[in-house]
Structures are given as C-alpha cells and as structure tokens.
MDTraj code that builds the backbone (N, CA, C; nanometers):
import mdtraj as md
import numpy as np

residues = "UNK UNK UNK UNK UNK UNK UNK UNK UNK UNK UNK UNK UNK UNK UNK UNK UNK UNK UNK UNK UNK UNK UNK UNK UNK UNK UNK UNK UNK UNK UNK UNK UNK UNK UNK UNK UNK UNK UNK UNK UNK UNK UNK UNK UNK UNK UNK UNK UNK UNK UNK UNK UNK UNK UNK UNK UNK UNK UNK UNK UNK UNK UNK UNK UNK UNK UNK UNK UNK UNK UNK UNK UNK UNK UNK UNK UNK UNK UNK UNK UNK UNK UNK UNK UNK UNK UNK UNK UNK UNK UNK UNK UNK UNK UNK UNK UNK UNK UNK UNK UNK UNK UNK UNK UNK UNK UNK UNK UNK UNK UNK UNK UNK UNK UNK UNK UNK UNK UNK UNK UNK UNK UNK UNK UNK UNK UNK UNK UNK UNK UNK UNK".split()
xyz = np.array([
    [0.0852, -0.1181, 0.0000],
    [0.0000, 0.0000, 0.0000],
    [0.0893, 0.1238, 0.0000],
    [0.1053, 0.1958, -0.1075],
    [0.1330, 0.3406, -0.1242],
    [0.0462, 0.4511, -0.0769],
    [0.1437, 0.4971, -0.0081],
    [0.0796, 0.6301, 0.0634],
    [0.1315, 0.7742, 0.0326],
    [0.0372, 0.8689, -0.0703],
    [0.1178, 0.9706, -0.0944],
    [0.1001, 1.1455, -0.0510],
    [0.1899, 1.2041, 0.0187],
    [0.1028, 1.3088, 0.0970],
    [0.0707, 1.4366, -0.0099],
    [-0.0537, 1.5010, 0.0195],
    [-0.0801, 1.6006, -0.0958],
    [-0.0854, 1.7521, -0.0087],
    [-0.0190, 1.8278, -0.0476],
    [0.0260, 1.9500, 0.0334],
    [0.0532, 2.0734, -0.1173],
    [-0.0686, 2.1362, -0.1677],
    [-0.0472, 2.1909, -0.3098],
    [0.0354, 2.3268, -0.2588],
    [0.1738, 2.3896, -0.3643],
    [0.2614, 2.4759, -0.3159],
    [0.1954, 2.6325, -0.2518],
    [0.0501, 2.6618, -0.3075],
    [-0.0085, 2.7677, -0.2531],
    [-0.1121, 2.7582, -0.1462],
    [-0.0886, 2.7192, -0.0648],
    [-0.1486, 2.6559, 0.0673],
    [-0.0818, 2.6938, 0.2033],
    [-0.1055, 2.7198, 0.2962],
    [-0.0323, 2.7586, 0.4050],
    [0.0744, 2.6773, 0.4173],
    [0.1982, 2.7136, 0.5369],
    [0.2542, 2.5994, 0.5309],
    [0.2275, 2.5091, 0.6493],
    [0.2594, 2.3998, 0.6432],
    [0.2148, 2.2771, 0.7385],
    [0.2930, 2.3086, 0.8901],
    [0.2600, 2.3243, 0.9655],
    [0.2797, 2.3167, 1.0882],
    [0.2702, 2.2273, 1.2439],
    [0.3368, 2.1526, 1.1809],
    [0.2689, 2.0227, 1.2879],
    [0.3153, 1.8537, 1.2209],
    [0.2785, 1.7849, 1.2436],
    [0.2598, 1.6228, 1.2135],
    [0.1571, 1.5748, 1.0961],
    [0.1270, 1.6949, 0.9949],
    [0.0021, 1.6395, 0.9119],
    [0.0065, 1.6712, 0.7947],
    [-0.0742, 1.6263, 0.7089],
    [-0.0613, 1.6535, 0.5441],
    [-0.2106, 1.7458, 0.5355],
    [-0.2088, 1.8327, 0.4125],
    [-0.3068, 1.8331, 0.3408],
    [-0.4420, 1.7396, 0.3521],
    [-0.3649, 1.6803, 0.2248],
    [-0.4454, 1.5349, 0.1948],
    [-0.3631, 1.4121, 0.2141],
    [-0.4134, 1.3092, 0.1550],
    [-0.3388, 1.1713, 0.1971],
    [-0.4284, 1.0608, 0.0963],
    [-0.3096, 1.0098, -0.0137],
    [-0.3516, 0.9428, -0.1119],
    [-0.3328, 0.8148, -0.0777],
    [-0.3571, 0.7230, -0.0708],
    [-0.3778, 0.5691, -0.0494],
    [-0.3800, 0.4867, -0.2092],
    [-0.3087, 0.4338, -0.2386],
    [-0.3496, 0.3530, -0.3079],
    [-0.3918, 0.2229, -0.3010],
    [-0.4655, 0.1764, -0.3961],
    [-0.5430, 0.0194, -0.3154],
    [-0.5298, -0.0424, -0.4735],
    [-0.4483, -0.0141, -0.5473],
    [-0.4479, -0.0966, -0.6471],
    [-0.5687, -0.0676, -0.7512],
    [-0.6651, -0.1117, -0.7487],
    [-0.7364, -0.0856, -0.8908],
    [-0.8226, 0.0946, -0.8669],
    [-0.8039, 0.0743, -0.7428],
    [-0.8118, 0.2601, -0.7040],
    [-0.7492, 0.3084, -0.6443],
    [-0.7939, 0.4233, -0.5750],
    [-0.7087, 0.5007, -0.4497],
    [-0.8318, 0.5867, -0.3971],
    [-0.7722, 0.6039, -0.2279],
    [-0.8779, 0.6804, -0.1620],
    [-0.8134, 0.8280, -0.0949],
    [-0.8711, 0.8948, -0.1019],
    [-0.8391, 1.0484, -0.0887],
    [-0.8600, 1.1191, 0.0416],
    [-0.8015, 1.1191, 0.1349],
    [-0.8484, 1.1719, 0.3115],
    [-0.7887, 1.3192, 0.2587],
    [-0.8903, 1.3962, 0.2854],
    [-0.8193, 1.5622, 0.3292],
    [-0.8745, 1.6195, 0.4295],
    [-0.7753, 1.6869, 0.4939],
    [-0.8259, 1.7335, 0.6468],
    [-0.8799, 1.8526, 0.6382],
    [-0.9195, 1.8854, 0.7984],
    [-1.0136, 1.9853, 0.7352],
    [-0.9377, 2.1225, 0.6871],
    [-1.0463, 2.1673, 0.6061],
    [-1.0093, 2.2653, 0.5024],
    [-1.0713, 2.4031, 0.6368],
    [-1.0402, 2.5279, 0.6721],
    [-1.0618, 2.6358, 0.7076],
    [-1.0814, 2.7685, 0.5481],
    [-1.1215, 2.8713, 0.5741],
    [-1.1242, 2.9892, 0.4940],
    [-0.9615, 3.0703, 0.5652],
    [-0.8598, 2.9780, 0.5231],
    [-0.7361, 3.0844, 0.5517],
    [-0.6441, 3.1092, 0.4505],
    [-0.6127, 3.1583, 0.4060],
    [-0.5120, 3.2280, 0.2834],
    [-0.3423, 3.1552, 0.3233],
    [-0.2860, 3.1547, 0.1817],
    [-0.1571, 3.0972, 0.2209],
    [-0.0540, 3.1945, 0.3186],
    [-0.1023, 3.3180, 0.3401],
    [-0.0236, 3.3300, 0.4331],
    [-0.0907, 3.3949, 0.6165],
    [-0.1925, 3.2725, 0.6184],
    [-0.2499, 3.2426, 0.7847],
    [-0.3518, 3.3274, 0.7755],
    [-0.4171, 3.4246, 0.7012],
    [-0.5187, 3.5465, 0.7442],
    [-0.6578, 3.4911, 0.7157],
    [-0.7542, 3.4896, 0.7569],
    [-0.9104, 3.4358, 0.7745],
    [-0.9251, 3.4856, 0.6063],
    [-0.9971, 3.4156, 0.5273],
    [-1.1369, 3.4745, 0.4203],
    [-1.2480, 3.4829, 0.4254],
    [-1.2878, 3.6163, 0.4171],
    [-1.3630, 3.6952, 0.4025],
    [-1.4531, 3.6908, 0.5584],
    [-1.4034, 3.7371, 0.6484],
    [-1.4560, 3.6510, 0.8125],
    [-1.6280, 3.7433, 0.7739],
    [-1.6910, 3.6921, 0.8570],
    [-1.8326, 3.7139, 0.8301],
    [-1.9136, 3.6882, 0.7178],
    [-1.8753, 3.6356, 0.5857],
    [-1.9409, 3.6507, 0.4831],
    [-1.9110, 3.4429, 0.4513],
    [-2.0219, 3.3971, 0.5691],
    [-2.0249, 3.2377, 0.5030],
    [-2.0186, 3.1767, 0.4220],
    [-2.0629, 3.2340, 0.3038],
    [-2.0748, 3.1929, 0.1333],
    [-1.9436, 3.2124, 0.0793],
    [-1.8648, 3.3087, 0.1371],
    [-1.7357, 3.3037, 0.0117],
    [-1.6404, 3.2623, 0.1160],
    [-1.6386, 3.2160, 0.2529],
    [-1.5673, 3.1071, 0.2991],
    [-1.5754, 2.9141, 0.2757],
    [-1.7143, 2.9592, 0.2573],
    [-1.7911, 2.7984, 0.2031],
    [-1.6974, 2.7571, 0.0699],
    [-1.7420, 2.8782, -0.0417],
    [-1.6536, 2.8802, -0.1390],
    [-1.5256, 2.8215, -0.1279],
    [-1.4428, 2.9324, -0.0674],
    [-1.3122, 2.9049, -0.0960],
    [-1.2747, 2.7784, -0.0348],
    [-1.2954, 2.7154, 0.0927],
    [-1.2785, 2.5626, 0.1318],
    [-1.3176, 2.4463, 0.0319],
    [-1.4313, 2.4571, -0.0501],
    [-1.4595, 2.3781, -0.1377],
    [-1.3519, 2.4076, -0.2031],
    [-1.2995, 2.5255, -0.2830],
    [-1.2054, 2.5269, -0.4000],
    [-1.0844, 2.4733, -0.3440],
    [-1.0207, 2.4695, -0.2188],
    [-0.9328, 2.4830, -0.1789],
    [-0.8772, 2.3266, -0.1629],
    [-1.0410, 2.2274, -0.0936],
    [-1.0785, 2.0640, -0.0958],
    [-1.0437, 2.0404, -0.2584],
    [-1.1133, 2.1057, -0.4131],
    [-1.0783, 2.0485, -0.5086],
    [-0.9179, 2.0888, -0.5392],
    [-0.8363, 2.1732, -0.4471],
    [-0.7086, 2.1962, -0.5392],
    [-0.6339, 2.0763, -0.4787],
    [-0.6716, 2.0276, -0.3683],
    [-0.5957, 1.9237, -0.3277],
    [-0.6332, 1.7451, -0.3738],
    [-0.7447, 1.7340, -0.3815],
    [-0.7884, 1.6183, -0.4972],
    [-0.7164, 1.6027, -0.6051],
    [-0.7250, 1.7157, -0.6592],
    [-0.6121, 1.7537, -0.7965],
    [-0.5024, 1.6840, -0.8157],
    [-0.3987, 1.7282, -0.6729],
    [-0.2529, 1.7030, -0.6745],
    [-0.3327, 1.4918, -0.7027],
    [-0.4171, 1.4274, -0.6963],
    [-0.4133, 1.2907, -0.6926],
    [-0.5055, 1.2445, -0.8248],
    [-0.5256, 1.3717, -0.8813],
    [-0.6425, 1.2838, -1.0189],
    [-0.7140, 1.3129, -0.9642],
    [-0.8271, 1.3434, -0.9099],
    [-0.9728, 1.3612, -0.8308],
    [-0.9893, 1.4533, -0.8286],
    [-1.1326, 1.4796, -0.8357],
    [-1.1751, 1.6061, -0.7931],
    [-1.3284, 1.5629, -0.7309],
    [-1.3697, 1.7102, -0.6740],
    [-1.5023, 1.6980, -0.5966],
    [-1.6159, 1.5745, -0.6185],
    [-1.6110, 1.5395, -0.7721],
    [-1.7364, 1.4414, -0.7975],
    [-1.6727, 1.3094, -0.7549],
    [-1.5730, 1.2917, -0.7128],
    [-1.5022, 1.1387, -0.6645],
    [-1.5775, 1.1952, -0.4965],
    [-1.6205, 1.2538, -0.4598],
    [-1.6091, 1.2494, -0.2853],
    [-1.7159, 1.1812, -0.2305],
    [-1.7077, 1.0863, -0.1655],
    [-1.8066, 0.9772, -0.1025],
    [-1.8488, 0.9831, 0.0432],
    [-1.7777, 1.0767, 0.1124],
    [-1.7940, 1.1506, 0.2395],
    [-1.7563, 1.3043, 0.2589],
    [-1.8199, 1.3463, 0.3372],
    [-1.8360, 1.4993, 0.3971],
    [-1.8486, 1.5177, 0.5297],
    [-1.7225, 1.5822, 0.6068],
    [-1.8111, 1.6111, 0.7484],
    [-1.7591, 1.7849, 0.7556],
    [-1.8866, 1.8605, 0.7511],
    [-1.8700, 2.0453, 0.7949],
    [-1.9101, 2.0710, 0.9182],
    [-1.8191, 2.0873, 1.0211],
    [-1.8322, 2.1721, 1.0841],
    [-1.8495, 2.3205, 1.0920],
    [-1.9818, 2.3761, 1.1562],
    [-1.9562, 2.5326, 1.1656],
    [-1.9947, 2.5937, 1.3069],
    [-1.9551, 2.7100, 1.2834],
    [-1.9797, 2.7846, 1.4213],
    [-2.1237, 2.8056, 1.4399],
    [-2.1968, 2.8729, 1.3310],
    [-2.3449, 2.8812, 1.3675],
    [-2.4575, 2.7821, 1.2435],
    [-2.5099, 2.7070, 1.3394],
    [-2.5826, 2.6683, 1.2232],
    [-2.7066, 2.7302, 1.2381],
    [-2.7027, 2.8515, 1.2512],
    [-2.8155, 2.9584, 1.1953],
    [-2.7832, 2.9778, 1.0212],
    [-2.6435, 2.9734, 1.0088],
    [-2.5623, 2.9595, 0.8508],
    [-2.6184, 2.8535, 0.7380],
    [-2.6959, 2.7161, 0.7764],
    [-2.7178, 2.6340, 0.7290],
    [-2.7513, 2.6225, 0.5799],
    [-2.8516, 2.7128, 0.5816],
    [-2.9235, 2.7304, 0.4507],
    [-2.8686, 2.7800, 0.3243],
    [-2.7043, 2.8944, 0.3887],
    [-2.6339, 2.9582, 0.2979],
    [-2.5192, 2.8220, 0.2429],
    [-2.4773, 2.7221, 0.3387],
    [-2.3537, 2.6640, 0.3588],
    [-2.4106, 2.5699, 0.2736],
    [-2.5397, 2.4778, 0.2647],
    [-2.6544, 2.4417, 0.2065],
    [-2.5912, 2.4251, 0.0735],
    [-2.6563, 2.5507, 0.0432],
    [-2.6575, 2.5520, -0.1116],
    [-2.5064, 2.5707, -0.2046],
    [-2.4592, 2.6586, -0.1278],
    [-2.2985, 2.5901, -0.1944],
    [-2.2407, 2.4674, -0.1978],
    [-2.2896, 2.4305, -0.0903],
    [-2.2713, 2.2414, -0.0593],
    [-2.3374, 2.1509, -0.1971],
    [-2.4516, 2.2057, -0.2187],
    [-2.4999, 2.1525, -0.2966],
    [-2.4629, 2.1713, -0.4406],
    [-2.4075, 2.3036, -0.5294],
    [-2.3512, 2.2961, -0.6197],
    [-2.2411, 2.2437, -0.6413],
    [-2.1374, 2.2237, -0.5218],
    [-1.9975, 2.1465, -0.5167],
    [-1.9999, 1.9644, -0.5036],
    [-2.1582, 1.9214, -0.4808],
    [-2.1351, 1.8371, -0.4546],
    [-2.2733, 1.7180, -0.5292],
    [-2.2980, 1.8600, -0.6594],
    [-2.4070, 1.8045, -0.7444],
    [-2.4047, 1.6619, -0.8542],
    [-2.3148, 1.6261, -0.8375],
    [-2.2263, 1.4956, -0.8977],
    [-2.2283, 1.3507, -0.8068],
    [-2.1552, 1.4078, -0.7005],
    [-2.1261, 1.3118, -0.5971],
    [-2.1982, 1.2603, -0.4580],
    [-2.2888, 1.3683, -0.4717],
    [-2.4039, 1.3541, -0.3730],
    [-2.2967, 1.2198, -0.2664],
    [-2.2098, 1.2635, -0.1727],
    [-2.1823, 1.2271, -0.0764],
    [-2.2241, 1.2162, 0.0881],
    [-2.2306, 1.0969, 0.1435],
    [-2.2639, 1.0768, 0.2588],
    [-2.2074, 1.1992, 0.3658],
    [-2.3518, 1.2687, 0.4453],
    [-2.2786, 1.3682, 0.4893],
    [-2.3271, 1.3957, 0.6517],
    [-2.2100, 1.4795, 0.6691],
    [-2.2174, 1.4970, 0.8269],
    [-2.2393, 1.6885, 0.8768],
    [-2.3014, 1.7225, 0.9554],
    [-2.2855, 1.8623, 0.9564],
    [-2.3247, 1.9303, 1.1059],
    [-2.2389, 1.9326, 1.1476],
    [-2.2313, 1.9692, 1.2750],
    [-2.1822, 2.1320, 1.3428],
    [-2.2410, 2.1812, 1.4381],
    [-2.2415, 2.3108, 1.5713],
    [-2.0555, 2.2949, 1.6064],
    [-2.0491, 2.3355, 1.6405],
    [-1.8692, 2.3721, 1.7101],
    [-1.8593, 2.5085, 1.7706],
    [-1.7919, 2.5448, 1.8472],
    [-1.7852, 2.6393, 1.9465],
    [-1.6836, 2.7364, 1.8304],
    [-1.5822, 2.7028, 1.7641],
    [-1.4556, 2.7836, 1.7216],
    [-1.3784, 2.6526, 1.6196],
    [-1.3343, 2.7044, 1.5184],
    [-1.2412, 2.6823, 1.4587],
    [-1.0965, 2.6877, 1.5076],
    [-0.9510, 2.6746, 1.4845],
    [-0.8574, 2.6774, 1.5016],
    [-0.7852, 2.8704, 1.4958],
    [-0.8948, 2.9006, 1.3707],
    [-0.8413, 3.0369, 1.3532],
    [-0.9605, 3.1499, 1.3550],
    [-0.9204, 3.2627, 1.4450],
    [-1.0483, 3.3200, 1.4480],
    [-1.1083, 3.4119, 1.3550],
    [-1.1772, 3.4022, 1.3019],
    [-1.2524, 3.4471, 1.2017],
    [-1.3090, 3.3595, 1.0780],
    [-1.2781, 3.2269, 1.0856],
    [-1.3061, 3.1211, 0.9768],
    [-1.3899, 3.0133, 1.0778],
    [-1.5055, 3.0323, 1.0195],
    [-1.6584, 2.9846, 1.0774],
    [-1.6935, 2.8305, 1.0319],
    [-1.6144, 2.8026, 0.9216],
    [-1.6394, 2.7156, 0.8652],
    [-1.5222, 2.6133, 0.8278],
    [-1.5148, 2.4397, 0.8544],
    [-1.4083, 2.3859, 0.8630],
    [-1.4899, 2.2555, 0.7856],
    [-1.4255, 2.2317, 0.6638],
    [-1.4772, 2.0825, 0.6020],
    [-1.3818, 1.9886, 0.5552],
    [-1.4230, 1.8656, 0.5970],
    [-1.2636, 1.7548, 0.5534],
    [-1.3779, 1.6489, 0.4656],
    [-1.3250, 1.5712, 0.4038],
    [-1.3495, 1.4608, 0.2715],
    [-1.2999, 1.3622, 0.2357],
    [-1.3768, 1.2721, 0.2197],
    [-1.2985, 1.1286, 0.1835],
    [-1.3467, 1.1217, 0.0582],
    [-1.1960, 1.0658, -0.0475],
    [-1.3010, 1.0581, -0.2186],
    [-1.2422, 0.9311, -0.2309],
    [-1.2688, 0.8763, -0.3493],
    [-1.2778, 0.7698, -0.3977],
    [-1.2180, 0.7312, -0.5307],
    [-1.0681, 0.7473, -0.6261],
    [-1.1040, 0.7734, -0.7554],
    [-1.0814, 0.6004, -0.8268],
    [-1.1823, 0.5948, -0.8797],
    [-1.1414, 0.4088, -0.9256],
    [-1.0105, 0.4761, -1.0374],
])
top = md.Topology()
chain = top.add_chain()
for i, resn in enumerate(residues, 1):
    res = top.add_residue(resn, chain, resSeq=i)
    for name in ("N", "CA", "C"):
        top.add_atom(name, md.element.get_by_symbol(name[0]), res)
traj = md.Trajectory(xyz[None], top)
C-alpha cells in the first residue's frame, strides 16, 4: 500500500505532524483523506470573516485543489463532514454544498462547534473521495 502526501505549493505551510491530503493507493483505485479545510489564505489570514458563502466557497475550491494534486476532484467524494460555528448559517452553507457536490451527492455529516482553530473562519470541512 502506497501512501502519498498532498500538500499543493499555494497553501499555508504545514505546521505540525500532518498533510493536506493523503492518497492511499489500493491498487485498482485510491482513496483520498483531506483534512479539514478552514477559509485561511496561504499566508495564515481568515477569508472573508463574516461573509459564510465566500468562505464555504473558498474551502470547497481549496478541498478540489488538493484532490487535484491525486487525479480527483469533488465528484469522486463519497464523504463529507462540515463543521460550523453557527448553524443559523445552514441554509447559505446548504446551497454551496450543494452545487460542489451536485455529482457526488456524498454521505454527509454537519455539525455546531464552538470555534475553529483560527479566528474568524466559521467554517471547517474535511473529505474522503474515492477515484477508481
């Protein structure tokens, strides 16, 4: 089993014991773990703090730049878990969810949290894909 770490060059840098993503290969496929994604810019600053939709955004774009580095993208994803700070947000986080994930309609999880890691990014989503 090959294991390959995915860390794309415009991305913060890693700080700690962890990858990006994390490619697995299993032979006639491979499976795709990426951790969770925040609204933070490559160099540590929150996006767009208060405005849920273009943090929703950019974590989705940010989940497909790292699929990428492995062949995959969003329509391979077979799991979802979003955490957010308010799920008064639901309905906005919702529907971006739903255009990013109009393909793959993945098993999903969506859960309340007190805080993110960084303050001003409300919103934290990680993914498991699948690419045969």
């Amino acid at each position: 089993m090959a294991k390959k770490q995915l860390n794309p060059e415009n991305f913060t840098e890693i700080m700690g014991a962890y990858s990006h993503g994390l490619s697995i290969d299993l032979g006639s496929s491979k499976m795709i773990f990426v951790t969770g994604q925040i609204a933070m810019d490559k160099d540590g600053n929150a996006v767009a703090p208060g405005d849920i939709v273009k943090q929703t955004e950019f974590v989705f774009e940010n989940i497909n730049s790292i699929l990428k580095e492995s062949d995959a993208s969003l329509d391979d994803v077979v799991k979802a878990v979003i955490y957010v700070t308010n799920m008064d947000d639901f309905k906005e986080i919702s529907a971006v969810r739903n255009k990013y994930f109009a393909k793959s309609k993945p098993v999903s999880t969506l859960v309340e949290i007190n805080r993110t890691v960084k303050d001003g990014c409300d919103i934290e989503i990680e993914v498991i894909a699948v690419k045969e």
